[in-house]
N, CA, C and O atoms as a DFTB+ gen file, in Angstrom:
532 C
 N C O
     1  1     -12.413      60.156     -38.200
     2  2     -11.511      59.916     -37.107
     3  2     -10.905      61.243     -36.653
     4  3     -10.485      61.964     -37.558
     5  1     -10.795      61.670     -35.434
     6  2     -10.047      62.368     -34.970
     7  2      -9.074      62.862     -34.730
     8  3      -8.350      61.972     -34.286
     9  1      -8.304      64.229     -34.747
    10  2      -6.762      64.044     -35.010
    11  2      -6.372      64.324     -33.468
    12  3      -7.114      64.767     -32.591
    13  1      -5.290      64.025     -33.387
    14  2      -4.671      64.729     -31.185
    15  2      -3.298      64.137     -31.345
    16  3      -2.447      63.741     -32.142
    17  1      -3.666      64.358     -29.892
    18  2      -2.040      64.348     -29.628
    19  2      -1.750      62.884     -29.169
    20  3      -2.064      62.666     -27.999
    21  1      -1.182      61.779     -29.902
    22  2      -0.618      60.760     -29.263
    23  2      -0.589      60.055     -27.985
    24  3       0.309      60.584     -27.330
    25  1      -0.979      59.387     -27.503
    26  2      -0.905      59.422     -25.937
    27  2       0.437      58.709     -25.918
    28  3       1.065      59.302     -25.041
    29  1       1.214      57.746     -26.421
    30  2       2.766      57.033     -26.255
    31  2       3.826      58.582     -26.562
    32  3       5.005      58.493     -26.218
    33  1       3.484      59.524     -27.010
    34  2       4.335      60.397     -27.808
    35  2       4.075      61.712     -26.983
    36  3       5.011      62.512     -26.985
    37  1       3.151      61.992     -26.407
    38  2       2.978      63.428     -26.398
    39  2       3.980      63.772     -25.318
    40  3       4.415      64.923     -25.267
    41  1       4.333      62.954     -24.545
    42  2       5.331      63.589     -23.514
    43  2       6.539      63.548     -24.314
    44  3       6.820      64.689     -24.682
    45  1       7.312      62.731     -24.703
    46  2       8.191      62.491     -25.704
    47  2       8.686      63.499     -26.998
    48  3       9.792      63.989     -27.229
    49  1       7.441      63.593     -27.715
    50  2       7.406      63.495     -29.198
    51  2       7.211      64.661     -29.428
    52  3       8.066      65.528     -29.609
    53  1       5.888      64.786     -29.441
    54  2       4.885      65.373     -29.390
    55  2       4.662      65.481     -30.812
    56  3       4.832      66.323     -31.693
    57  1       4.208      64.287     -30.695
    58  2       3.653      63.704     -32.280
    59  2       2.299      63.464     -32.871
    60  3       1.749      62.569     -32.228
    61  1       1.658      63.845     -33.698
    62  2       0.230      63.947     -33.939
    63  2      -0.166      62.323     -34.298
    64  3       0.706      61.463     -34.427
    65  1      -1.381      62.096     -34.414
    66  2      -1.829      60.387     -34.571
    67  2      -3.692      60.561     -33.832
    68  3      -4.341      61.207     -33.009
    69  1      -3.810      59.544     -34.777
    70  2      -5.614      59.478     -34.827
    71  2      -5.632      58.544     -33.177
    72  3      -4.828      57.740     -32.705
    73  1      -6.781      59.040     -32.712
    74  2      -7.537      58.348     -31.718
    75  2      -8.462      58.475     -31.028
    76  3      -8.859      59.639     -31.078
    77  1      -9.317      57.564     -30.068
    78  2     -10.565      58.475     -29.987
    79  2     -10.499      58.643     -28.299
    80  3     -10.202      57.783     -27.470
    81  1     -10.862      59.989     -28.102
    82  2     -11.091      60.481     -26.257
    83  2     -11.709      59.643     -25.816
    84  3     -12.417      58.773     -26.323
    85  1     -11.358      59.977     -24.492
    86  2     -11.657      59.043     -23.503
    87  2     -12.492      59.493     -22.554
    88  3     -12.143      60.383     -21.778
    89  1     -14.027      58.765     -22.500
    90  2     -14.826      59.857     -21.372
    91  2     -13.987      60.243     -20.110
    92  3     -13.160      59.429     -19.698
    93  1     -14.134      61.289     -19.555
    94  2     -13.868      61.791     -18.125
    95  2     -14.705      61.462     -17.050
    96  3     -15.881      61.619     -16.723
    97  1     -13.408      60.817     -16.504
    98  2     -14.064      60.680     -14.721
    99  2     -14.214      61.459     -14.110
   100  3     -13.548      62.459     -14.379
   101  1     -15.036      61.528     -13.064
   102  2     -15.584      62.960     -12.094
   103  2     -14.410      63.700     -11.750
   104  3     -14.381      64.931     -11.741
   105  1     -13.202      62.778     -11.397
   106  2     -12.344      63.364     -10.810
   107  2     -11.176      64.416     -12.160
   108  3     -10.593      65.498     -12.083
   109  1     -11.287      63.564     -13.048
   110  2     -10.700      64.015     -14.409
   111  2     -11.752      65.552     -15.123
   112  3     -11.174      66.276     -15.934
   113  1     -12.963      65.826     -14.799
   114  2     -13.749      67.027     -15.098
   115  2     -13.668      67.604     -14.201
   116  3     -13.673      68.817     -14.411
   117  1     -13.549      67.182     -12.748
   118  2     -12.866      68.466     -11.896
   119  2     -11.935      69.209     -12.301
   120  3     -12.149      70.375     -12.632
   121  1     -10.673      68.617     -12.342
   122  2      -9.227      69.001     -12.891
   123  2      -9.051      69.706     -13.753
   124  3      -8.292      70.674     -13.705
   125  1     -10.063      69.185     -15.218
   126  2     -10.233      69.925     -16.589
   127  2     -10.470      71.479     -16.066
   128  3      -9.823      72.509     -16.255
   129  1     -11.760      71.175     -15.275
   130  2     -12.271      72.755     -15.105
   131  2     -11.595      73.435     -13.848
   132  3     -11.989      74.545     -13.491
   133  1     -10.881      72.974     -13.373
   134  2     -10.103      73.986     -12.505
   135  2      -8.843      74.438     -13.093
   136  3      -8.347      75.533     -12.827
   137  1      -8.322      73.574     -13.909
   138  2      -7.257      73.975     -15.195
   139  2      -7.862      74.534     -16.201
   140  3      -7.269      75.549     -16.566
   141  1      -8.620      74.338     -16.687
   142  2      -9.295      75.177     -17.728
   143  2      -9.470      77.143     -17.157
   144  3      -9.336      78.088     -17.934
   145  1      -9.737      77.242     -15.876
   146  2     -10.264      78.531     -15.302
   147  2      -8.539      78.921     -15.116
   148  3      -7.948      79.952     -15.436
   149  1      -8.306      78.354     -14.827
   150  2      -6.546      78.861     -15.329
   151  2      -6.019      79.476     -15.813
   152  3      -5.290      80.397     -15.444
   153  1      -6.405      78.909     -17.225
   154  2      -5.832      78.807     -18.879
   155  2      -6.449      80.123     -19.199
   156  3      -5.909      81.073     -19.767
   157  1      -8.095      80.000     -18.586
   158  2      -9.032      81.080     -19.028
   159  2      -8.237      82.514     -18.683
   160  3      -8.489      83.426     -19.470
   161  1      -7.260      82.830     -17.540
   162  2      -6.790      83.861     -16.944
   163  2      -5.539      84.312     -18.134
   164  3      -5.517      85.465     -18.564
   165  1      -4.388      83.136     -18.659
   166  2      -3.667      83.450     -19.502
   167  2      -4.376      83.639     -20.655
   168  3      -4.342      84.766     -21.148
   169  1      -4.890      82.943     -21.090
   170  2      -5.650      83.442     -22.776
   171  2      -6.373      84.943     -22.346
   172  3      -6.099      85.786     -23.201
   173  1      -7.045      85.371     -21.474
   174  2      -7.500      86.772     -21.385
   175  2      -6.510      87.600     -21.325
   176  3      -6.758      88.636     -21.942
   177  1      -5.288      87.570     -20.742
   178  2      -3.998      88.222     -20.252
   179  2      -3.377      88.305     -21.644
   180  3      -2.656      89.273     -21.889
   181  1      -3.577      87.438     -22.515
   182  2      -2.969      87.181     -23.958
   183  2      -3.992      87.756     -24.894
   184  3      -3.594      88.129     -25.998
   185  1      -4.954      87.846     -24.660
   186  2      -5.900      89.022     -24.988
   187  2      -6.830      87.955     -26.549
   188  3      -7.462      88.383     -27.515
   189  1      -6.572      86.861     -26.228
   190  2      -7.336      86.062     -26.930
   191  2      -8.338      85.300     -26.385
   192  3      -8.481      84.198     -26.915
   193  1      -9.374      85.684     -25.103
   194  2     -10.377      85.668     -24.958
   195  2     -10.999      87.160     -23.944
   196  3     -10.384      88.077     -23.400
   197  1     -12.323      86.866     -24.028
   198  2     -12.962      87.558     -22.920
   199  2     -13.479      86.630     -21.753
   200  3     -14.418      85.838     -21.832
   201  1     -12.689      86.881     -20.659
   202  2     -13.046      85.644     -19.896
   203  2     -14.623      85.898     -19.129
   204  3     -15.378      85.005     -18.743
   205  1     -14.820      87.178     -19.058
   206  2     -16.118      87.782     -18.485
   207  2     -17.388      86.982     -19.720
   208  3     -18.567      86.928     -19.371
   209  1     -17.019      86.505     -20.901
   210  2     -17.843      85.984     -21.956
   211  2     -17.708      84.623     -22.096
   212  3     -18.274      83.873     -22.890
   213  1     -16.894      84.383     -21.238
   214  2     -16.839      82.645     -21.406
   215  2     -18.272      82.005     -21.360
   216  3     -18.919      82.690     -20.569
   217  1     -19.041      81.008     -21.853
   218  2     -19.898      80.416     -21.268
   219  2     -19.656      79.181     -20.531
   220  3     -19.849      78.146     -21.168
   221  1     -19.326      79.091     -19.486
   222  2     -18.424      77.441     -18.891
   223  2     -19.408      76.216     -19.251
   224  3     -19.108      75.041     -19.461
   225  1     -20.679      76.841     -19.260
   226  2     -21.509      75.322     -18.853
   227  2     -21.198      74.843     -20.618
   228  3     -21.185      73.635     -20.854
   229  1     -21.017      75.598     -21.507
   230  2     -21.083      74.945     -23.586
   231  2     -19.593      74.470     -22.925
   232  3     -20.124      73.411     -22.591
   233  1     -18.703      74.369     -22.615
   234  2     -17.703      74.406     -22.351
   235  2     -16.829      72.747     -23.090
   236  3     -16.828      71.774     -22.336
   237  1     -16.450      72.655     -23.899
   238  2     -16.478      71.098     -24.212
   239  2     -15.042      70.750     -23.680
   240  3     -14.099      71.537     -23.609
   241  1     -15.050      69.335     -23.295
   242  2     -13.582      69.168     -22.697
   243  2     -12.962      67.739     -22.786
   244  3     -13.482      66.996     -21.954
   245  1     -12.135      67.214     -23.443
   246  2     -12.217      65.703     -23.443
   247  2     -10.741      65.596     -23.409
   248  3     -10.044      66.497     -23.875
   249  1     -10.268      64.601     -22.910
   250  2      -9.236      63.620     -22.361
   251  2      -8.588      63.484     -23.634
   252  3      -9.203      63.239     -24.672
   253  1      -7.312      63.647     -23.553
   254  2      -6.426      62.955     -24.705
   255  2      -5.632      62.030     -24.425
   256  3      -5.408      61.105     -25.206
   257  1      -4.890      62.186     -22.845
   258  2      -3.243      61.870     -22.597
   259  2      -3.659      61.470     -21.155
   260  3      -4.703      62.078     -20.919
   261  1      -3.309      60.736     -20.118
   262  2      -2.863      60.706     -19.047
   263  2      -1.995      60.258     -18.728
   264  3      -1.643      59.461     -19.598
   265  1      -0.952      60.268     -17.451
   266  2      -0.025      59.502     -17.298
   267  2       0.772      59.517     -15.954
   268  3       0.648      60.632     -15.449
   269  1       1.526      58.711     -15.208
   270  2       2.205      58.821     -14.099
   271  2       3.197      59.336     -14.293
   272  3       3.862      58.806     -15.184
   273  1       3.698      60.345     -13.741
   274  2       5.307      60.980     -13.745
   275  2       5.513      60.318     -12.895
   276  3       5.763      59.134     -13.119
   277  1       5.495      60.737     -11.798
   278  2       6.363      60.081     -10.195
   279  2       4.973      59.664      -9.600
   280  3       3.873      59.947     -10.073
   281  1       5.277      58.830      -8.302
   282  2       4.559      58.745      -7.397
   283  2       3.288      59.731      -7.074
   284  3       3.663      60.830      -6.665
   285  1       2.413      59.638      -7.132
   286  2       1.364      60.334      -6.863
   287  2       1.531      61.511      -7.793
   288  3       1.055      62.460      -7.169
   289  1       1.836      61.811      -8.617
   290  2       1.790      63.071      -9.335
   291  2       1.748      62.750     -11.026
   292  3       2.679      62.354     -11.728
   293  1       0.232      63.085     -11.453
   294  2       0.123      62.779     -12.832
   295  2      -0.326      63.853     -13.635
   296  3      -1.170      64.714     -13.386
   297  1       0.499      63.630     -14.818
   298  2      -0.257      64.239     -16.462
   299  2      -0.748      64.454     -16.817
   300  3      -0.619      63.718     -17.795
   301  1      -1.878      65.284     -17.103
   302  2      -3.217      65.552     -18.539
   303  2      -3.183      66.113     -19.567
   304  3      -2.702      67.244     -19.652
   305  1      -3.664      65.488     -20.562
   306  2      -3.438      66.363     -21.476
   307  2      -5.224      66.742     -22.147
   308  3      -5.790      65.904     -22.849
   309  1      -5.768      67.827     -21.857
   310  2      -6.788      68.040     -22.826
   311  2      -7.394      68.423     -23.991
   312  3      -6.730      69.449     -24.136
   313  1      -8.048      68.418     -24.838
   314  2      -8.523      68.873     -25.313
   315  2      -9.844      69.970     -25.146
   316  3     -10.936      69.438     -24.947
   317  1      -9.801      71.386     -25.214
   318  2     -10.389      71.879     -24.333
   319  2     -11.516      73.396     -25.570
   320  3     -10.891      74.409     -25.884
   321  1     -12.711      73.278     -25.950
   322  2     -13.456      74.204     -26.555
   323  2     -13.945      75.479     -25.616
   324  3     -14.539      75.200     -24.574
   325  1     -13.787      76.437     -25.847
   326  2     -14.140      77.296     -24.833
   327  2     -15.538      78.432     -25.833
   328  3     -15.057      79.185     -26.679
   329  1     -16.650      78.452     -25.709
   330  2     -17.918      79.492     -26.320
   331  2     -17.959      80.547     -25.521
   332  3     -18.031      80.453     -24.296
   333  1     -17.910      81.766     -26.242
   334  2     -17.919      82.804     -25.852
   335  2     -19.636      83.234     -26.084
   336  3     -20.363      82.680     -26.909
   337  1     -20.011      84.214     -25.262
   338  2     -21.857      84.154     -25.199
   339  2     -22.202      84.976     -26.851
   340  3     -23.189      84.664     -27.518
   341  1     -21.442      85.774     -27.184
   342  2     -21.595      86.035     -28.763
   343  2     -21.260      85.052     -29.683
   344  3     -21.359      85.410     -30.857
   345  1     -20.854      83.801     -29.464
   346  2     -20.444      83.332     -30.493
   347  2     -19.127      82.095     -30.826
   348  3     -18.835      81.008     -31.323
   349  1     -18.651      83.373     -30.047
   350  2     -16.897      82.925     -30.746
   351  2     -16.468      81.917     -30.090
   352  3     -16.863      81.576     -28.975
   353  1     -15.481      81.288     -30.873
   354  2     -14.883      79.984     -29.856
   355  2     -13.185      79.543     -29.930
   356  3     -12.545      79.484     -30.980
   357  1     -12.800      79.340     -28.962
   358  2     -11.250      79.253     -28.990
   359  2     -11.373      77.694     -28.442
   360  3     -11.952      77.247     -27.452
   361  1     -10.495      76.957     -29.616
   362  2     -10.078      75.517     -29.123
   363  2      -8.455      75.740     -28.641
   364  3      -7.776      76.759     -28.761
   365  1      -8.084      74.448     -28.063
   366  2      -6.766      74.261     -27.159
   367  2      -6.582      73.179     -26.826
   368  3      -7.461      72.329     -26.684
   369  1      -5.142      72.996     -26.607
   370  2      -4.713      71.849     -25.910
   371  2      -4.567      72.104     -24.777
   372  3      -3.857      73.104     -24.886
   373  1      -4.760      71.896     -23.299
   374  2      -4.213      71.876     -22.091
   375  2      -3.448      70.928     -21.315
   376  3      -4.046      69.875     -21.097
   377  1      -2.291      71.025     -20.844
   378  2      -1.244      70.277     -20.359
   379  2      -1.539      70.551     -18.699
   380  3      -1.561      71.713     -18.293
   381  1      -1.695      69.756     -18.048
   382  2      -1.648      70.229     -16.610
   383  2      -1.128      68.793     -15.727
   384  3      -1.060      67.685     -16.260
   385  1      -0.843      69.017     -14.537
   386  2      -0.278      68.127     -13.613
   387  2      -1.107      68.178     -12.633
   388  3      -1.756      69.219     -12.531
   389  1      -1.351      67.002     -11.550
   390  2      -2.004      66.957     -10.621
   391  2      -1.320      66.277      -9.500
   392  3      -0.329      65.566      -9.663
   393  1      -2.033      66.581      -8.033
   394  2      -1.332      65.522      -7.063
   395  2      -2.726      64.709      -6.621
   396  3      -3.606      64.378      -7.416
   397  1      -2.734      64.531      -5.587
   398  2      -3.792      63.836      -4.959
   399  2      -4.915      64.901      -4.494
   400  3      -6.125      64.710      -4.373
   401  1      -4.093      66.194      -4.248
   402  2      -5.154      66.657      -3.014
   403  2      -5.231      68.285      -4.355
   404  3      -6.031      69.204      -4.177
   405  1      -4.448      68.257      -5.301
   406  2      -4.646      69.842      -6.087
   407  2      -3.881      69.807      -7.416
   408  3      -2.769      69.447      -7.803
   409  1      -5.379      70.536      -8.116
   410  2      -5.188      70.594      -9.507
   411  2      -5.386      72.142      -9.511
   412  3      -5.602      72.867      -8.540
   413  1      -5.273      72.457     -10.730
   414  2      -3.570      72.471     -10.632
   415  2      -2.411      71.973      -9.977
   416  3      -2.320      72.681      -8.974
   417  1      -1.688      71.346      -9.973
   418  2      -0.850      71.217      -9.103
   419  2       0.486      72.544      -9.416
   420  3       1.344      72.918      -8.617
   421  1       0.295      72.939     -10.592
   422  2       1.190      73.899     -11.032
   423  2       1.006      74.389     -12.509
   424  3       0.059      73.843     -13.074
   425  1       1.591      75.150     -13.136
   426  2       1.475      75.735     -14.080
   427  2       0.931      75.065     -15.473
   428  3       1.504      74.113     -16.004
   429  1      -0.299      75.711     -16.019
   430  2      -0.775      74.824     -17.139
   431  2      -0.225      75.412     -18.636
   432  3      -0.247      76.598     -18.965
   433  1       0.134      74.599     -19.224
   434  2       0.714      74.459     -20.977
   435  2      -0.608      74.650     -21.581
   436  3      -1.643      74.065     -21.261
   437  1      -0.470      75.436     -22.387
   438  2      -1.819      75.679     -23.564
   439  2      -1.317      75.641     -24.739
   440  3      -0.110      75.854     -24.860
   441  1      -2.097      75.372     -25.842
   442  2      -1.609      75.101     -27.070
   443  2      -2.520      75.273     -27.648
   444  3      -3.389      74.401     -27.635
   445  1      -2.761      76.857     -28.641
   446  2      -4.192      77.325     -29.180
   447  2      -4.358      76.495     -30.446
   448  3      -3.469      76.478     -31.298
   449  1      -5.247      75.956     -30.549
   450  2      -5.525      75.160     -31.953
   451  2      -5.916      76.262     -32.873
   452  3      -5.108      76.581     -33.744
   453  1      -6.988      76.846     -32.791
   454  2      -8.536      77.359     -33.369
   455  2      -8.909      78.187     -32.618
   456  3      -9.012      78.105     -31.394
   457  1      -9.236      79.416     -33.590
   458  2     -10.233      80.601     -32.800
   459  2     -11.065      81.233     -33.870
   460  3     -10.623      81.195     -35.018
   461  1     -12.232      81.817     -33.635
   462  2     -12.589      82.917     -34.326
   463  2     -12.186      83.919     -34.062
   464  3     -12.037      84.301     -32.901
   465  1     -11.691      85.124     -35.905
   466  2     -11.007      86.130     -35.710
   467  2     -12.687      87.066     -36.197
   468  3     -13.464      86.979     -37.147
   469  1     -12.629      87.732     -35.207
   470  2     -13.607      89.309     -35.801
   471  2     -13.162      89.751     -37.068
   472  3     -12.045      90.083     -37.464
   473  1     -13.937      89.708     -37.456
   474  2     -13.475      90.734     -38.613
   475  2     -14.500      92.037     -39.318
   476  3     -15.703      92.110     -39.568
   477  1     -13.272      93.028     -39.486
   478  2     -14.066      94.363     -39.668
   479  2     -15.436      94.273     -40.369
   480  3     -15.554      93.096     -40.711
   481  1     -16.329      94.846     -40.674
   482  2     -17.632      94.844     -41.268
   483  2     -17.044      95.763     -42.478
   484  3     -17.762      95.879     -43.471
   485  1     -16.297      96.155     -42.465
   486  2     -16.248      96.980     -44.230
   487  2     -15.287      95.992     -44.907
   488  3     -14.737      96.478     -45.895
   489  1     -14.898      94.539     -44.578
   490  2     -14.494      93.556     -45.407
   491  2     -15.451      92.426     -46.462
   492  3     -15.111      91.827     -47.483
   493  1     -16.759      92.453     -45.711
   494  2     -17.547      92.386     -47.037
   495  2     -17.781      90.748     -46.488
   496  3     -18.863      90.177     -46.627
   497  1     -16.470      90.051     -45.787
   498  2     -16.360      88.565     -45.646
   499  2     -17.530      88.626     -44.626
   500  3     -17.676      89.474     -43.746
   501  1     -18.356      87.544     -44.912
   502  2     -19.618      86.858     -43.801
   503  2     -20.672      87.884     -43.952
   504  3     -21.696      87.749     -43.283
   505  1     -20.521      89.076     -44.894
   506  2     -21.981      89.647     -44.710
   507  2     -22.868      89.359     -45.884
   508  3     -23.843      90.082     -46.089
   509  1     -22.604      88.401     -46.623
   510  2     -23.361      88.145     -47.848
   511  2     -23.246      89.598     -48.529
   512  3     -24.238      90.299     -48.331
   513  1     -22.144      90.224     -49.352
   514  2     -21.698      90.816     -49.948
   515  2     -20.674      91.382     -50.185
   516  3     -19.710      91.084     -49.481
   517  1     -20.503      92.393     -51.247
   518  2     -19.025      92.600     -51.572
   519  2     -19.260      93.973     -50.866
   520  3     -20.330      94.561     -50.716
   521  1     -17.684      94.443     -50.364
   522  2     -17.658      95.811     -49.570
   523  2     -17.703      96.509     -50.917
   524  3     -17.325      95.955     -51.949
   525  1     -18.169      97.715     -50.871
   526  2     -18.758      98.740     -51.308
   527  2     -17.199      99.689     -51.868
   528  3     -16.095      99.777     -51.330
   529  1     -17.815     100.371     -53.334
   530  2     -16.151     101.145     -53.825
   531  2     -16.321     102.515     -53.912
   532  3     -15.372     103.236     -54.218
């Protein structure tokens, strides 16, 4: 089972609880990926990706949360994998708002789960051996 973010809680709480995503509608994978290319600008600016290395199309993205605030203006919450073409991968939560006619509608919430950290080659970790004395 899966762990996320609550859908009764996350606006609220923001309380963890098992459940399972919810496929995305066309209109809900638009949004993802125009919020996602977003997110992609702060996480590079934050210097925890290379956005020039993103691969969008591995790009995994699934639904956690939706919801009505006001009238025409709703909630997402994603779950969002981002592959870098060497390798690496940064997971996240993405928070974004929408109206009818634009997603973004405004500023997106990120919440880094998971990343791969580089690590030096004279640490010995992942090269099938011990560093050298």
């Amino acid at each position: 089972m899966k762990m996320a973010i609550c859908r009764d809680m996350i606006f609220s709480l923001g309380m963890l609880c098992s459940f399972q995503a919810v496929a995305l509608s066309r209109e809900d994978e638009i949004c993802a990926q125009a919020s996602s290319a977003s997110a992609q600008v702060k996480l590079t600016n934050a210097g925890l990706i290379d956005q020039t290395k993103v691969d969008n199309a591995r790009t995994e993205i699934k639904l956690l949360a939706s919801q009505t605030i006001v009238d025409g203006l709703i909630q997402k919450v994603f779950h969002i994998v981002l592959h870098e073409s060497g390798g690496r991968q940064l997971t996240f939560i993405l928070g974004t708002r929408y109206g009818a006619d634009e997603c973004p509608y405004d500023a997106v919430d990120i919440w880094v789960v998971a990343r791969d950290l580089p690590l030096p080659a004279s640490t010995g970790i992942g090269n099938r051996g011990s560093p050298s004395s």
